[in-house]
C-alpha positions in Angstrom: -57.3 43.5 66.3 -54.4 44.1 64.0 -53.2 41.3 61.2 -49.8 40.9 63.1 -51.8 40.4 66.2 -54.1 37.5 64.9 -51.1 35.8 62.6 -49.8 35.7 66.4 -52.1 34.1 68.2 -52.6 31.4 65.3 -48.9 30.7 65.7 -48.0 31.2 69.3 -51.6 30.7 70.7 -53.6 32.7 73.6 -51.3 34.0 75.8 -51.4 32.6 79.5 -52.1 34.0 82.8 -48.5 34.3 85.3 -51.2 32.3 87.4 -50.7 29.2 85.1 -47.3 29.0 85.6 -47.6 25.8 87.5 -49.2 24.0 84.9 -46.3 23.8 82.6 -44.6 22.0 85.1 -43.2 18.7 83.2 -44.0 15.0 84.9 -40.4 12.9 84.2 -42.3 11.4 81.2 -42.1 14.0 79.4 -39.5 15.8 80.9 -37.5 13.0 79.5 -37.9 13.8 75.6 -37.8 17.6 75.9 -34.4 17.5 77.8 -33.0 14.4 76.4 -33.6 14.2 72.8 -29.9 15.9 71.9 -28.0 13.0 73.8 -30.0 10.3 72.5 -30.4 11.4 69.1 -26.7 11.5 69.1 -26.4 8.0 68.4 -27.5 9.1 64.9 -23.9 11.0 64.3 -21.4 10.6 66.9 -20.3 6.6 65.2 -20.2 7.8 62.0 -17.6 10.8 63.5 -15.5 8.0 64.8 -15.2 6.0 61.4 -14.4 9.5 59.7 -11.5 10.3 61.9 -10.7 6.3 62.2 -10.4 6.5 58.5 -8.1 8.9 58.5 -5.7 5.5 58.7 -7.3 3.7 56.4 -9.6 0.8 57.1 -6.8 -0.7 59.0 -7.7 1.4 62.1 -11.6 0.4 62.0 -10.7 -2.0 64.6 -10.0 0.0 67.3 -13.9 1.2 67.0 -15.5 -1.0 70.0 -12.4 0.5 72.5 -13.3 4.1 71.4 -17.2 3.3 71.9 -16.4 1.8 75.4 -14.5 4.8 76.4 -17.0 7.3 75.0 -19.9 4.8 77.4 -17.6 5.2 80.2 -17.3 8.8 80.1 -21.4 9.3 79.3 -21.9 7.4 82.8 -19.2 9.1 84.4 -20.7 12.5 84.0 -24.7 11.4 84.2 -23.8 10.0 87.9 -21.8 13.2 88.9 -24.6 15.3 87.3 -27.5 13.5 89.3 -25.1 15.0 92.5 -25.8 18.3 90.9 -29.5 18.9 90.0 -30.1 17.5 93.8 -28.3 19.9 95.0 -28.7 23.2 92.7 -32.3 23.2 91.7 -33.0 27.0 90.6 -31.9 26.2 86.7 -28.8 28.4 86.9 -26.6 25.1 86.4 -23.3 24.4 86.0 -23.1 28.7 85.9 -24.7 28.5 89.1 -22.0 26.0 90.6 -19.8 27.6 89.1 -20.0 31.1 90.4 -21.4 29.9 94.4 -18.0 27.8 94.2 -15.2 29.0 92.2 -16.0 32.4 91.7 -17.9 34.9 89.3 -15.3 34.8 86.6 -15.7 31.4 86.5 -19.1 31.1 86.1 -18.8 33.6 83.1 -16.5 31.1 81.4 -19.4 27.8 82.1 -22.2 30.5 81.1 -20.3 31.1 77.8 -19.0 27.6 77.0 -22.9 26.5 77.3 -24.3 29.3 75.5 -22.0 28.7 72.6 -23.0 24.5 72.7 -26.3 25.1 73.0 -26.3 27.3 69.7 -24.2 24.7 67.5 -26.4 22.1 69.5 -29.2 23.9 67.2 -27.1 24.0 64.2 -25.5 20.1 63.8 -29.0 18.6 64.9 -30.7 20.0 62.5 -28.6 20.0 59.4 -27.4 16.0 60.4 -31.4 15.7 60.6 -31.8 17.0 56.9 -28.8 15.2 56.1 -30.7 11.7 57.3 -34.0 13.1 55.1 -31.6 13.6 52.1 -30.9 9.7 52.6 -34.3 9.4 51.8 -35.7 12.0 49.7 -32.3 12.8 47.2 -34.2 16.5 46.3 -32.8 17.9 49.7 -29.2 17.0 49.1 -28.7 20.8 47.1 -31.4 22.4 49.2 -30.4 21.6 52.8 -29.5 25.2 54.0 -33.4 26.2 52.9 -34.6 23.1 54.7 -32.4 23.5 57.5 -33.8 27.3 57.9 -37.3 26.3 57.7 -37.2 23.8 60.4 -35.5 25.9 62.7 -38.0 28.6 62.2 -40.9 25.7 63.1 -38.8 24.8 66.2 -38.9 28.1 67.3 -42.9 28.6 66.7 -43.3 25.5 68.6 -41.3 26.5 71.9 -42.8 29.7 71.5 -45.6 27.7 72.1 -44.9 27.4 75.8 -42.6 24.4 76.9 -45.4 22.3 77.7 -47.1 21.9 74.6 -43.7 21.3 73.3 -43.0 18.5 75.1 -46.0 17.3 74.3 -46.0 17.0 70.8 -42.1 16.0 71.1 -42.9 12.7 73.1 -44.1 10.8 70.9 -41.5 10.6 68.1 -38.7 10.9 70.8 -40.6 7.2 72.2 -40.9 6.1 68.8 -37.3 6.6 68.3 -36.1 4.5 71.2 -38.5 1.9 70.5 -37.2 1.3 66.9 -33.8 1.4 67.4 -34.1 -1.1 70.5 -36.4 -2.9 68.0 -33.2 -2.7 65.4 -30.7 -3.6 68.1 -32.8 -6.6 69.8 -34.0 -7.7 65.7 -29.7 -7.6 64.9 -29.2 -9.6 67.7 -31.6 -12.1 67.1 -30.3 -12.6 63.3 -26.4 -12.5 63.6 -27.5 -15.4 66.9 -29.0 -17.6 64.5 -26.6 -17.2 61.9 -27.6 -15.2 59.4 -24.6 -13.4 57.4 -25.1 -9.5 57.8 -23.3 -7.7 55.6 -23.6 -3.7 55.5 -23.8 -2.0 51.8 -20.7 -0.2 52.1 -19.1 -3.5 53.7 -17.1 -4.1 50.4 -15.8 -0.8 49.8 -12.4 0.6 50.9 -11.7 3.4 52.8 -8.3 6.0 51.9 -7.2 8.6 54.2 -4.2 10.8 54.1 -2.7 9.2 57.1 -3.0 5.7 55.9 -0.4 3.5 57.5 0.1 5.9 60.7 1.6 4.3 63.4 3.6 5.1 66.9 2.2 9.0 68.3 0.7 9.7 64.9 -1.5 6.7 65.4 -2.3 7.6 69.7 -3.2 10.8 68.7 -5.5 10.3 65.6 -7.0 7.5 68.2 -7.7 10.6 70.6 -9.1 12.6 68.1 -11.5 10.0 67.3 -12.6 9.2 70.7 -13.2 13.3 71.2 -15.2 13.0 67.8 -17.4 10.5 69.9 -17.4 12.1 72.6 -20.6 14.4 71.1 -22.4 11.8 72.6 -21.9 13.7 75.8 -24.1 16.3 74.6 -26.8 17.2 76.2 -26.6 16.0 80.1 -25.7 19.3 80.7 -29.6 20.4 79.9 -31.5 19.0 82.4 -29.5 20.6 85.5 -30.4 23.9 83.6 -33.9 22.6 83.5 -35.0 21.8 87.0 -37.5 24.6 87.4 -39.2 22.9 84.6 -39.7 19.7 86.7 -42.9 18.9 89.1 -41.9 18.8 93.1 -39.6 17.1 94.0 -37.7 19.4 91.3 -34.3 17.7 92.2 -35.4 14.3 92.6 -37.3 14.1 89.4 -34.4 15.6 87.9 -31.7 13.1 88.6 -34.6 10.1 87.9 -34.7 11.4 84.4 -30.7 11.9 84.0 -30.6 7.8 85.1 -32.8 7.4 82.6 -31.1 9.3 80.1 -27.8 7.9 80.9 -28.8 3.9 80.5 -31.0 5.0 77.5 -28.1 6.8 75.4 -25.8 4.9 76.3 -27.4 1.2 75.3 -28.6 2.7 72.2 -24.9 4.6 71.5 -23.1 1.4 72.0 -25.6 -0.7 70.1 -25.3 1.1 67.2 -21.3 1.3 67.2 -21.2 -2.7 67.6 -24.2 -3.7 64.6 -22.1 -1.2 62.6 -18.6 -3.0 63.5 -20.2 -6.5 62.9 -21.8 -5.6 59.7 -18.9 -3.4 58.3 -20.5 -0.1 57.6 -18.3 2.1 56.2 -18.2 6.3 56.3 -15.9 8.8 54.8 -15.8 12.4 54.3 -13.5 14.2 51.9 -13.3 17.3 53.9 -11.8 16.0 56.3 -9.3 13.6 54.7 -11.4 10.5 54.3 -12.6 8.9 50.8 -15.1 6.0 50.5 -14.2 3.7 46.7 -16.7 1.5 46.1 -15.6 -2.6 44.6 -14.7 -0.5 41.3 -12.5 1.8 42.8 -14.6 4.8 42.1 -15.1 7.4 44.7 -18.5 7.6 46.9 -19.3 11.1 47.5 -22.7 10.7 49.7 -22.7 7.4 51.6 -26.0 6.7 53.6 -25.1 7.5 57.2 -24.0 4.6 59.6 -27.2 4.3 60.9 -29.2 4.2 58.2 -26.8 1.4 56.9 -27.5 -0.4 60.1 -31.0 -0.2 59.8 -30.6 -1.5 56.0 -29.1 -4.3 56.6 -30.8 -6.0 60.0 -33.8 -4.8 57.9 -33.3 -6.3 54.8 -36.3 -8.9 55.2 -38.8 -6.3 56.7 -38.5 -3.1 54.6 -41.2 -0.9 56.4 -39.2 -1.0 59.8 -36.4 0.1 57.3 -37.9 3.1 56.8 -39.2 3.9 60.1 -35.9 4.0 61.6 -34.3 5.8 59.0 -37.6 8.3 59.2 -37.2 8.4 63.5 -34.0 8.8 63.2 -34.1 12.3 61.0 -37.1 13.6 62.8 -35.5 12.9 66.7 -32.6 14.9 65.0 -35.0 17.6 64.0 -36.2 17.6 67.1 -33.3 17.5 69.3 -32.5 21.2 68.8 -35.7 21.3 71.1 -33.4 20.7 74.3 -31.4 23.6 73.4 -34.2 25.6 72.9 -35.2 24.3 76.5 -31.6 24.9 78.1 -30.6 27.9 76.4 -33.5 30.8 77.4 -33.7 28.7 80.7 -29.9 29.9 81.4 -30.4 33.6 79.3 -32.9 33.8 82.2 -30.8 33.5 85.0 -28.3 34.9 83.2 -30.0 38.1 83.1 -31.7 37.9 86.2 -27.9 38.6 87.4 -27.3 41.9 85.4 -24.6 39.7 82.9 -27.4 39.5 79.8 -29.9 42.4 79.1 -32.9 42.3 81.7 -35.3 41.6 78.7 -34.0 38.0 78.6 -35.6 37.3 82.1 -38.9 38.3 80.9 -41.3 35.9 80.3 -43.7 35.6 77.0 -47.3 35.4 75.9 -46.9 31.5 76.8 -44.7 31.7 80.1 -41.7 30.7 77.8 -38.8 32.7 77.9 -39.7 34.2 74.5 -36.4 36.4 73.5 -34.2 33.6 74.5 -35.6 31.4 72.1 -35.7 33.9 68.9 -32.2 34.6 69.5 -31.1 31.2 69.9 -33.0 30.4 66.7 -31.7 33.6 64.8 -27.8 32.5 66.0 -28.4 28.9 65.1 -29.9 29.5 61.7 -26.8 31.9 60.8 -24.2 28.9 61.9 -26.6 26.6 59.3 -26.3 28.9 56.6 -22.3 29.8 57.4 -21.4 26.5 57.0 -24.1 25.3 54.6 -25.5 23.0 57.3 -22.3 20.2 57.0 -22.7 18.4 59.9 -19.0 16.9 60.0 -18.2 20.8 59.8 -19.7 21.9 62.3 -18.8 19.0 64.7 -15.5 20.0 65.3 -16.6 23.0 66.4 -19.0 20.4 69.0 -18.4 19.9 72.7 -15.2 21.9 73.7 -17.8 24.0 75.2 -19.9 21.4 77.2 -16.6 19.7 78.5 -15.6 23.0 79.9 -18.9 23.3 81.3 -18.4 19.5 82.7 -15.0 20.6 84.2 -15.4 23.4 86.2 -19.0 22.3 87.4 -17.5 19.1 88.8 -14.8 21.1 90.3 -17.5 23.3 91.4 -19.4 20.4 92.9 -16.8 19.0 94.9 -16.0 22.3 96.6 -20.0 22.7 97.5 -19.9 19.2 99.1 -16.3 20.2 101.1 -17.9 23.5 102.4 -20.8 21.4 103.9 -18.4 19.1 105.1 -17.5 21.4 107.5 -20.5 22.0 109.4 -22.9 18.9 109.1 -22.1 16.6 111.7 -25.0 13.5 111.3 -22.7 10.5 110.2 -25.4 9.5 107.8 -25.5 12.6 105.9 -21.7 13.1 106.1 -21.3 9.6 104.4 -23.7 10.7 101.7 -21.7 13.8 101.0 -18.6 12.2 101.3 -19.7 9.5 98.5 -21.3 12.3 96.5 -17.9 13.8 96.7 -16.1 11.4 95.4 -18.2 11.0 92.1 -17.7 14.5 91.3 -13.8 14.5 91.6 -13.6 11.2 89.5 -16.1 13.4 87.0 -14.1 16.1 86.9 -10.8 14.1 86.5 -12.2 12.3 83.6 -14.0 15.2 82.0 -10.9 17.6 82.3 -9.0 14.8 81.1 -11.2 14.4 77.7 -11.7 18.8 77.6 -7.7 18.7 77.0 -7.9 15.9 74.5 -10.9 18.2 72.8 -8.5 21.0 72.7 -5.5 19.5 71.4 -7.2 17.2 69.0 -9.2 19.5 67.4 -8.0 23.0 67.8 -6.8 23.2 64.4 -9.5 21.7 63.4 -12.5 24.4 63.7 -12.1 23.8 67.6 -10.8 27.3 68.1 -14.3 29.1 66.4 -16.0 28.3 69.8 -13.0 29.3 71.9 -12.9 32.5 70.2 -16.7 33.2 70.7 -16.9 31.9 74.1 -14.2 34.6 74.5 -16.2 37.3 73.1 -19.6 36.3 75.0 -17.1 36.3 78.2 -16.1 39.7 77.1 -19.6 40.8 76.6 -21.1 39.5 79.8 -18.4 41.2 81.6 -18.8 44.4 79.9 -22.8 44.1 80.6 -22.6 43.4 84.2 -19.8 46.8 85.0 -22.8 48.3 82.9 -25.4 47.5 85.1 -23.3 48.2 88.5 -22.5 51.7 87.1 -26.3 52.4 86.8 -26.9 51.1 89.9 -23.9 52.6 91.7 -25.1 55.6 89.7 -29.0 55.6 90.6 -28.8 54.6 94.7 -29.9 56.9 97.4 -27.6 56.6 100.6 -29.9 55.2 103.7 -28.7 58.2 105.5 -29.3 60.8 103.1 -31.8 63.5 103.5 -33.3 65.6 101.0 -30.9 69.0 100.7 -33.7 72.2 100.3 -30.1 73.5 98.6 -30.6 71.1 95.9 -34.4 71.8 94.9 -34.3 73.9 91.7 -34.8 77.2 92.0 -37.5 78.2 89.7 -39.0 76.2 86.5 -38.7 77.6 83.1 -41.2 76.9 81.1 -41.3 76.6 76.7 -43.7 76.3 74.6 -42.5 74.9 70.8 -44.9 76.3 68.0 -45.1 76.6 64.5 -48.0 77.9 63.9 -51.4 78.6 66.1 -53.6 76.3 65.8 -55.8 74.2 68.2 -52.5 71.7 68.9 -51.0 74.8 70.3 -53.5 76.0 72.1 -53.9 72.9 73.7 -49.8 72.8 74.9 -49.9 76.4 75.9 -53.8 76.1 78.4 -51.4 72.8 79.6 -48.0 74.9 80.2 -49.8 77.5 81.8 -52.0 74.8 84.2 -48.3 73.7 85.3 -47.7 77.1 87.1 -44.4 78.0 86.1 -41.7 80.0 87.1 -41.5 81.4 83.5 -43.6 81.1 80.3 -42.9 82.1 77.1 -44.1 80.2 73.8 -41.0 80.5 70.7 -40.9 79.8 67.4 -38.2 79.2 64.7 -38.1 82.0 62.5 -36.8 80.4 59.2 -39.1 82.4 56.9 -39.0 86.2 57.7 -42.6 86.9 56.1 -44.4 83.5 58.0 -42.4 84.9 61.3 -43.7 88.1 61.2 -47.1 87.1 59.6 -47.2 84.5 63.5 -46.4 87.4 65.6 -49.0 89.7 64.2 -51.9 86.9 64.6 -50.5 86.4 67.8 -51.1 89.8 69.1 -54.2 90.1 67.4 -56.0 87.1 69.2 -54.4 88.5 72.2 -52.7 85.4 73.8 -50.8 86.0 77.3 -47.8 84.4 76.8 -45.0 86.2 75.7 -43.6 84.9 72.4 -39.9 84.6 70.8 -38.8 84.4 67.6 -35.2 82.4 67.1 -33.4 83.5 64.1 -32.4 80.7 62.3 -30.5 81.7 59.0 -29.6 78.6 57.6 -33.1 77.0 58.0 -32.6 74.8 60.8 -34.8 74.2 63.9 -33.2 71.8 65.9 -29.8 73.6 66.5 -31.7 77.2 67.5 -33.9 75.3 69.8 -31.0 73.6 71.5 -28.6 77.0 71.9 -31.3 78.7 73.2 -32.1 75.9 76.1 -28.7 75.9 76.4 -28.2 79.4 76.5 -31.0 79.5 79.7 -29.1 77.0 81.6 -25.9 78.9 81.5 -27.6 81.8 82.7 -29.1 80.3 85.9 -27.8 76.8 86.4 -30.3 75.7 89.3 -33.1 76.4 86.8 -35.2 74.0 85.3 -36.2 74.0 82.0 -39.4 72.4 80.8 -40.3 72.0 76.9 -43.5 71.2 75.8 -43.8 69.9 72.4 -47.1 69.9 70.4 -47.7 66.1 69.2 -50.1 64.5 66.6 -51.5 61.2 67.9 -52.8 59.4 64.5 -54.5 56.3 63.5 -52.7 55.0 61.0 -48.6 53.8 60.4 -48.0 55.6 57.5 -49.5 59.1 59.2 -46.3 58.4 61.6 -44.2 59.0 58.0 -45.8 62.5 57.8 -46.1 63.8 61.4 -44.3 64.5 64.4 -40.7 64.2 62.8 -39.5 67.7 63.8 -40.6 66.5 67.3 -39.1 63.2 67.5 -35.8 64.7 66.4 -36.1 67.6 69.0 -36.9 65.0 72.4 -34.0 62.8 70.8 -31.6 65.8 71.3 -33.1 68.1 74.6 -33.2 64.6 76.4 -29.5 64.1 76.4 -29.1 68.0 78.1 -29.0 68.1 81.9 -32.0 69.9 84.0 -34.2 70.0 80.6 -37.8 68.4 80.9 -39.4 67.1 78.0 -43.4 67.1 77.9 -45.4 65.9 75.0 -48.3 67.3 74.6 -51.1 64.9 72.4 -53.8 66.3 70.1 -55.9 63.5 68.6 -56.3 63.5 64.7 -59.5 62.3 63.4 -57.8 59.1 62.0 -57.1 57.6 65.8 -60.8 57.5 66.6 -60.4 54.3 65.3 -58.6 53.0 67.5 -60.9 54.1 70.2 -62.4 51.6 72.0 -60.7 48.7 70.8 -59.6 45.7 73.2 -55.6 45.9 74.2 -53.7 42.1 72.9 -50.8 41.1 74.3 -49.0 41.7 71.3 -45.1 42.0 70.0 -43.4 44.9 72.3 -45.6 44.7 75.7 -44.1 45.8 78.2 -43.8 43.1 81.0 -42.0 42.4 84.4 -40.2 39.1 85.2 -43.1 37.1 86.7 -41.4 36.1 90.2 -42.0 32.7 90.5 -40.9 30.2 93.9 -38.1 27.6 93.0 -38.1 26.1 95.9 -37.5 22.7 96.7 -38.2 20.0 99.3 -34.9 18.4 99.5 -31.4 18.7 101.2 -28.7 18.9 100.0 -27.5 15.7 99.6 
């Protein structure tokens, strides 16, 4: 077994039969971590992105927080109800691309598939570097190393999912529980304090925020209030995963699917708003310079790395019980950590399908050592960790590049959605299923209002702001799709046989000409010439590139002497080449009787060891490269066996890097209605 094989199998583990398939089917209890951690670990980041913009103002505007956190609530339970109509209805993973294209057209699903490709990838990037951001809080050596760090945990995310999605899940439960649990715990333990009287005061709750737009009032003012609520609105991130994860659900795939979206919805949304209120009542403070914010502490001097809001929070309803201090602030960074795992989850998931309809290369649909969509997940990673190290993992960076694609996504899926539910419309005709549609309906246009409603306040109010990075790639993955799929129809187009087509006795070639490449004479040769010669061809004839005139001459005297019965031709090749001499003279036969074929047969070393692959076979490799691309020329390699690959002989085959596998065809369906 090769190093690279074992280091494999200790990271990814034993790969897994298609037959186990159904065992990494997730029950809603886990289910619920592995596709929900991004939308309830945003309550670690999306209030401290509404103080930043607020405080744009100046601390003066910190009191329109609670109206922005309602709106932000309102437009989480929007969408979760609208989405529960979806994953009912559309269980086979494709998703909002999948409503999309069935409803609106292909082109429109192109622009969802995009939009969520592109989230899902900065999904990756601002969970992970806000996570290390949280551990710098913590453990001050990270604050200059946080690209490293960020790499390196992206790299473990990957080995895990790798992993299959089961085990995953698994060992993602726990601390995505733990994380709830304490930051109920801080929410109930705030509660319970500021009712009894005690005076909670955050450690920034003295300091004074200056922004550049201190004293706006009038549009100024309505539209720096927008920008903050579409700051917020990250919250938001993340329903989208689970519609693109039903096929990881047990039966009932759909019904399961919109239990754990409730669930998600009440869940991120208590725990969003909680936060936002403990830090309005405590007066937790956050700035960021980049974008036009500065914290001064009671001496006026500038704070460059406040503690984030929550880990304020925590501080303060903590301040008596300093161990559940640090567990929240430690939950807190590791549920951010781990919240790249729904991308990770939603993005191969969707590559999948993507594939699977000719818009993504077919290898994305194929299925890993551990049933996990194993290339999705390494490019995901590989795209993530490049956004990390672009923009030196700076969470308030990379936000503003957040959610313009999920809100497209939103939009046109609702739009989608409602269209499904008219087209049923039209032909059910039980009242009772005809009211449910007609409620289901209705949810999905008020989503789709809303949601369009907040993608145009995305646009607008952050556009300029690193907004119009993710329009311009969802553009060029748009492009690229496009391009892929007029690939894959041209093949096709290219490769069908008519039904009605026979075969034409006209078109059979006429006689096969057959070549033997040599160098020298020597067993190799023999071997490809007793093979040629088995093949019963038209024509025979062995040749050789005659770069020396002494070694030429020297080959065709040895050749007559051992008496071999193939005629042999010597190409001239005066400037020492023996590619281009090969290929004029193949060339050269086809021009002289065009219904010919032409078979080579090349002479190949099969060795045991990489580094013999340095020092054989090169002239050969170069040769196929160049006779493939020439119509009505066969290419036959011809193996001799070295000594070295006896080796090899024997040995047990691993599923190892490269396989070759076929999608493993597995049944979606569902016992539901579409209701």
């Amino acid at each position: 077994m090769k190093v690279a094989d074992v280091v494999k199998r200790l990271l990814v583990g034993r790969a897994l039969r298609s037959a186990k398939a159904h065992e990494q089917l997730l029950p809603k209890r886990i289910a619920l971590p592995v596709f929900a951690s991004d939308a309830l670990s945003s309550v670690a980041y999306a209030p401290q992105e509404i103080l930043i913009t607020l405080g744009v103002a100046g601390i003066a505007a910190y009191h329109f927080t609670p109206w922005i956190a309602l709106a932000v609530v309102v437009i989480l339970l929007t969408v979760v109800a609208s989405y529960r109509q979806n994953v009912r209805a559309y269980t086979s993973g494709g998703g909002d691309f999948e409503v999309a294209t069935v409803n609106l057209g292909a082109n429109y699903g192109l622009v969802v598939a995009s939009a969520l490709m592109v989230d899902y990838v900065l999904t990756v990037a601002v969970s992970i570097s806000s996570g290390v951001e949280n551990l710098a809080a913590a453990l001050p050596f990270l604050v200059d190393r946080k690209v490293a760090a960020a790499l390196i945990i992206i790299a473990v995310l990957m080995v895990m999912n790798l992993r299959g999605i089961r085990e995953s899940g698994l060992a993602f439960a726990i601390p995505t529980y733990t994380f709830m649990a304490s930051v109920f715990g801080l929410m109930i333990w705030g509660g319970v304090r500021l009712a009894v009287g005690d005076d909670l005061r955050a450690p920034t709750a003295g300091y004074t925020v200056t922004g550049e737009g201190t004293g706006l009032t009038g549009f100024a003012l309505a539209f720096l209030l927008l920008r903050a609520f579409s700051s917020g609105c990250a919250a938001l991130t993340g329903v989208e995963a689970i519609s693109n994860g039903v096929p990881a659900f047990r039966k009932p795939k759909g019904k399961n699917a919109a239990a754990t979206l409730l669930m998600l919805g009440l869940l991120a949304s208590t725990m969003f708003a909680g936060i936002v209120a403990l830090a309005y009542v405590t007066g937790a403070k956050f700035a960021d310079k980049s974008q036009g914010t500065q914290l001064l502490d009671q001496a006026g001097r500038p704070v460059e790395h406040p503690p984030p809001v929550i880990a304020q929070v925590a501080q303060t309803v903590f301040s008596d019980f300093t161990p559940a201090f640090y567990l929240v602030t430690a939950m807190t960074a590791l549920i951010l950590l781990l919240a790249a795992n729904t991308a990770f989850n939603g993005f191969p998931v969707l590559g999948s399908v993507l594939a699977q309809n000719r818009y993504l290369p077919r290898q994305l649909h194929t299925r890993g050592d551990r049933l996990a969509f194993s290339n999705g997940i390494v490019i995901l990673a590989t795209m993530a960790g490049l956004l990390v190290y672009a923009f030196q993992a700076d969470t308030t960076r990379l936000v503003q590049l957040y959610i313009v694609g999920v809100f497209v996504s939103f939009t046109l899926s609702e739009t989608g959605m409602v269209r499904h539910w008219n087209r049923l419309l039209t032909t059910e005709t039980d009242a009772r299923k005809r009211a449910t549609m007609k409620r289901a309906r209705v949810i999905n246009a008020f989503g789709g209002a809303v949601t369009g409603l907040v993608l145009i306040v995305v646009l607008v109010t952050k556009f300029t702001h690193g907004a119009w990075i993710a329009c311009a790639a969802m553009a060029v993955l748009f492009t690229m799709m496009r391009g892929i799929r007029r690939h894959y129809d041209k093949v096709a187009a290219e490769l069908t046989v008519p039904e009605d087509s026979q075969v034409d006795e006209s078109m059979l070639p006429a006689r096969n000409h057959a070549i033997v490449l040599l160098s020298k004479i020597h067993k190799p040769t023999l071997r490809a010439l007793s093979y040629a010669r088995a093949t019963r061809p038209s024509k025979l004839e062995a040749i050789t590139v005659g770069v020396d005139l002494a070694e030429a001459r020297q080959l065709q005297r040895e050749w007559e002497e051992r008496g071999i019965p193939v005629p042999l031709k010597v190409l001239d090749s005066p400037y020492r080449e023996i590619t281009r001499p090969v290929l004029e003279y193949v060339k050269s036969l086809r021009r002289r009787s065009p219904r010919d074929v032409v078979t080579v047969f090349i002479p190949e070393y099969v060795v045991g060891h990489w580094w013999e692959h340095l020092l054989h076979n090169q002239s050969a490799l170069r040769l196929k490269g160049r006779l493939l691309f020439q119509p009505g020329v066969m290419v036959t390699s011809v193996p001799w066996q070295l000594a070295s690959s006896d080796r090899l002989k024997g040995r047990k085959e691993w599923f190892a890097a490269g396989s070759v596998r076929r999608p493993y065809a597995e049944s979606n369906k569902d016992d539901h209605v579409a209701t």
